[in-house]
C-alpha positions as CSV (number, residue, x, y, z in Angstrom):
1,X,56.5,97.4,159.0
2,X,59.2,98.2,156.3
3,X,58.4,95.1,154.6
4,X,54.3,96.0,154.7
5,X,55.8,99.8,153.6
6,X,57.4,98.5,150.6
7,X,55.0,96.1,149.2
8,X,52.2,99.1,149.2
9,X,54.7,101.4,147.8
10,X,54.9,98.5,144.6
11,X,51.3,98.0,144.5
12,X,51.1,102.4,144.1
13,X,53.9,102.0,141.5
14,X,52.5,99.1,139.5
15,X,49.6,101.1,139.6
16,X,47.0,99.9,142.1
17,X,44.4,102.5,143.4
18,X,41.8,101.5,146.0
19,X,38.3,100.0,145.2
20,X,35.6,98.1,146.4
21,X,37.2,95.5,148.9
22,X,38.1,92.1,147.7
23,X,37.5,93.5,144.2
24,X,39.5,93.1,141.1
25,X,43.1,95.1,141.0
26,X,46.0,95.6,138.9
27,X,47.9,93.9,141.8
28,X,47.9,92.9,145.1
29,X,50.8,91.5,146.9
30,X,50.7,89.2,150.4
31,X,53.5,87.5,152.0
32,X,51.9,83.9,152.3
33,X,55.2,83.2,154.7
34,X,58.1,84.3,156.6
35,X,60.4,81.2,157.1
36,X,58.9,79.9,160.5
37,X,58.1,83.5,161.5
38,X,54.4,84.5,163.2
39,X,54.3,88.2,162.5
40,X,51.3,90.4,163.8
41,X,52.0,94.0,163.8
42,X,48.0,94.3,165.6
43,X,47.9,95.4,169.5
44,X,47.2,92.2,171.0
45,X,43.9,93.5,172.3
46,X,42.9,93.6,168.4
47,X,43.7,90.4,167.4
48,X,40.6,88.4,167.8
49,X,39.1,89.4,164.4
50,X,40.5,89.5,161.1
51,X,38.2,93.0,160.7
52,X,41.2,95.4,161.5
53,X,44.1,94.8,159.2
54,X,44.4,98.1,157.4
55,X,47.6,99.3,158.0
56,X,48.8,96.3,159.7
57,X,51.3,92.8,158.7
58,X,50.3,89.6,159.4
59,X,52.2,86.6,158.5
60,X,51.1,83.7,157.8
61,X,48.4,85.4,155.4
62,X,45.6,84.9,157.5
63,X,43.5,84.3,154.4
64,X,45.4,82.0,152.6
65,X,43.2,78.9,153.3
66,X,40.2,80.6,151.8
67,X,42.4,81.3,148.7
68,X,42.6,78.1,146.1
69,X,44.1,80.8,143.5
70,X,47.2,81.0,146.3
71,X,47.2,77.2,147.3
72,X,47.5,75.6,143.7
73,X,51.0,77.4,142.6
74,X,51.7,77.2,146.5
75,X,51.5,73.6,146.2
76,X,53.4,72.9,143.2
């Protein structure tokens, strides 16, 4: 959770303010991995939909498949 803490505290600096969801933003920070690590900070009575992550880490990005922008540089 300090490492979720931190990266929202970069966004606030860099100047991100919150919009319409998925929408464009001055930045937007996600840890695509952890070494080998499965992080998800969710009760594991919410973790059967990717609805709830407000406020919450989960590592590997659960969105990075959906994500060409993230696989191509990924990739290289």
């Amino acid at each position: 959770m300090e490492l979720l803490t931190l990266l929202k505290a970069v966004e606030e600096a860099v100047g991100r303010v919150s919009s319409i969801r998925n929408g464009p933003r001055a930045i937007d920070l996600d840890v695509l991995f952890f070494d080998n690590e499965i992080i998800d900070t969710r009760a594991a009575t919410d973790r059967a939909t990717l609805d709830n992550l407000k406020g919450h880490l989960m590592v590997p990005h659960p969105r990075i498949t959906e994500r060409e922008f993230v696989l191509r540089p990924l990739n290289e």
